[in-house]
C-alpha positions in Angstrom: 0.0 0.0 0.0 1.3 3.4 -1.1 1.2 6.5 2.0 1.1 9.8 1.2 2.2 12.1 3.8 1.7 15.5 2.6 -0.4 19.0 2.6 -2.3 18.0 -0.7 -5.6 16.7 -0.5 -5.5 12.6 -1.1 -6.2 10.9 -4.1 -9.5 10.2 -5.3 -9.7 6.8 -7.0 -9.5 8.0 -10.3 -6.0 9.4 -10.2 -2.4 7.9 -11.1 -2.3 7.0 -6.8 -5.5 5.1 -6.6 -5.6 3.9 -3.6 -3.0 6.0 -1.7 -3.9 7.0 1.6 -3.2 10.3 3.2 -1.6 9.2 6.6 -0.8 12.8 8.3 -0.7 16.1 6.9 2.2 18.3 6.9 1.2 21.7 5.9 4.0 23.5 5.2 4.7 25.9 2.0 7.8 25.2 -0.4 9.0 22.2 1.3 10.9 19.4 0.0 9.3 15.9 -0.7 11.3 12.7 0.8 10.1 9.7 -1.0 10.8 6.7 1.2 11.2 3.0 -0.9 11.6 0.2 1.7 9.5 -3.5 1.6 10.2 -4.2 5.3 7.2 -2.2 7.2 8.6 -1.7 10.3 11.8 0.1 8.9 9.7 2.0 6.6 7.9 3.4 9.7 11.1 4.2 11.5 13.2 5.9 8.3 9.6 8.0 8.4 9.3 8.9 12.0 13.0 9.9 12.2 12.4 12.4 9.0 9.0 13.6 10.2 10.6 16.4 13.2 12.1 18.1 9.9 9.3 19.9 7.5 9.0 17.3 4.7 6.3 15.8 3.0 6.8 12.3 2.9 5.7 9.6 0.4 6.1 6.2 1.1 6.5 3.4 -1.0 6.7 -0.5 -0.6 8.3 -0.9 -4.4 9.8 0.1 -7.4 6.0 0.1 -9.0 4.4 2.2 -6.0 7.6 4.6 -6.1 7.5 5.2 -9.7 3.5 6.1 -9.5 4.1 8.2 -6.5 7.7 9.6 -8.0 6.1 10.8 -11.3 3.1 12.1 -9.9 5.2 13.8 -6.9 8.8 15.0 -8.3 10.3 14.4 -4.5 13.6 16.1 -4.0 15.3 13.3 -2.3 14.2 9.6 -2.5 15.9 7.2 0.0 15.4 3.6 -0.8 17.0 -0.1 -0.5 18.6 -2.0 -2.7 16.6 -5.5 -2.2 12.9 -4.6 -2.7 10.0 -6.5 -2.7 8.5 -7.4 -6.6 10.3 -8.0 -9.7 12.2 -4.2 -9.8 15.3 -3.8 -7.1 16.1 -0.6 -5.8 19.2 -0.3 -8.6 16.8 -0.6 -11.6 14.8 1.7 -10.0 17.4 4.2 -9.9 18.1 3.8 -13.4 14.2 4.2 -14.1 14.2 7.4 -11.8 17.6 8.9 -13.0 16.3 8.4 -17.0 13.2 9.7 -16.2 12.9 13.4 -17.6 10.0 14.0 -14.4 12.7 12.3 -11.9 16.3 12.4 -13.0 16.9 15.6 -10.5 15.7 13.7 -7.4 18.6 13.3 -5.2 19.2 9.3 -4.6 19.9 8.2 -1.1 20.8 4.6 -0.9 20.0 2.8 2.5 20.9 -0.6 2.8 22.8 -3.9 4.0 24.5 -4.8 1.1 27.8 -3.6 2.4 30.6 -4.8 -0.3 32.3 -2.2 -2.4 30.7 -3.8 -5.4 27.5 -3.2 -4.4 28.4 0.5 -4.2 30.1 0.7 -7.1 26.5 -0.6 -8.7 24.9 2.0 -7.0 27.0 4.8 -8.2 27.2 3.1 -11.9 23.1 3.9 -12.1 22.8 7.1 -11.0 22.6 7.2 -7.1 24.2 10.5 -5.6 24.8 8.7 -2.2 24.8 5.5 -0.3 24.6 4.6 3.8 24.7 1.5 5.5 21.9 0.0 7.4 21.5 0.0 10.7 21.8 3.6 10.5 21.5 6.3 13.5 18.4 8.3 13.2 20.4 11.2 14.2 22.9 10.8 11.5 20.2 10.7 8.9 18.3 13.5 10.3 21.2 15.0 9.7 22.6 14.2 6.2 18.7 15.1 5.5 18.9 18.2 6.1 22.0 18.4 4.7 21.1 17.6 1.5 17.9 19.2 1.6 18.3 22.0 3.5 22.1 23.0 1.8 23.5 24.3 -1.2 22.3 22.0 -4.0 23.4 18.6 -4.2 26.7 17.2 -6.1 26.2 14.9 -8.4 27.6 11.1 -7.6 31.0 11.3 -9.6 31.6 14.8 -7.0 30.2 13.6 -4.1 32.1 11.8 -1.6 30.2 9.3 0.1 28.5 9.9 3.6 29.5 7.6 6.6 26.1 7.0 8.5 
C-alpha cells in the first residue's frame, strides 16, 4: 500500500495513486518531498518517523511500482530507498528508471541498505545514485545528512560527491 504524507488533499480513485492513503498532513509551503522506498514495514515506519521532526512531506512506498507512481506524480527532492525490494524491480533498476526519467532524474538518490561490499556501491553509483549509507543507521545521522542535502546548497552529483558515513 502506497502513504502519502503531505499537505495536498488525497487521491481520489481516479487518479495515477488510486488507492494511496493520506496518513498525516504536513502543511507546510515550499518544502521538499522525501520519498521513502523500503519493503520491510517496520523500517519504513522508523526511516519515516526519524524524518518527520524536519518539515518534509513524505511519500512512502513498498516498491519500485508504487515509487515510480508516486515519484512521477510527486517529483520528491530526495528519495531514500534499498537496494533489495519487494517485486520484480530492485532498488538499482529503479534508480536507473528514476535517474532516466525526464520528471525524476533531479531527485537526489539516497541509498539505504545492507548490502555492504564495495561492489554493491560501485552498482549503485554506476546507475545514478548520488549517495549510499549502510543499514543500521543512527536516526540522528540521517536526520542529519537530511537536512544536509535538503536544506544546503544544492546537491553534487555522484561522480563529486564523496560518500557519507552513517
Amino acid at each position: 500500500m502506497m502513504t502519502v504524507k503531505m499537505c495536498v488533499p488525497p487521491p481520489s480513485a481516479s487518479s495515477p495513486l488510486g488507492a494511496a492513503s493520506l496518513r498525516r498532513q504536513h502543511c507546510f509551503r515550499d518544502v521538499a518531498t522525501v520519498l521513502i522506498v523500503e519493503s520491510q514495514p517496520e523500517v519504513r515506519e522508523l526511516i519515516s518517523l526519524t524524518l518527520e521532526t524536519g518539515p518534509y512531506n513524505i511519500l512512502l512506498a513498498e516498491n519500485a511500482e508504487q515509487a515510480l507512481t508516486l515519484a512521477r506524480a510527486q517529483r520528491p527532492d530526495l528519495v531514500l530507498m534499498d537496494v533489495v525490494l519487494s517485486g520484480e524491480v530492485d532498488g538499482l533498476e529503479l534508480c536507473r528508471q528514476l535517474k532516466s526519467d525526464p520528471r525524476t532524474k533531479n531527485a537526489y538518490i539516497l541509498f539505504l541498505t545492507a548490502k555492504s561490499q564495495a561492489a554493491d556501491r560501485e552498482r549503485g553509483y554506476a546507475v545514478g545514485a548520488d549517495d549510499y549509507i549502510l543499514k543500521p543507521f543512527s536516526p540522528l545521522r540521517l536526520q542529519q545528512l537530511v537536512r544536509d542535502i535538503l536544506d544546503g546548497p544544492p546537491p553534487t552529483t555522484n561522480r563529486e560527491h564523496k560518500p557519507a558515513v552513517v
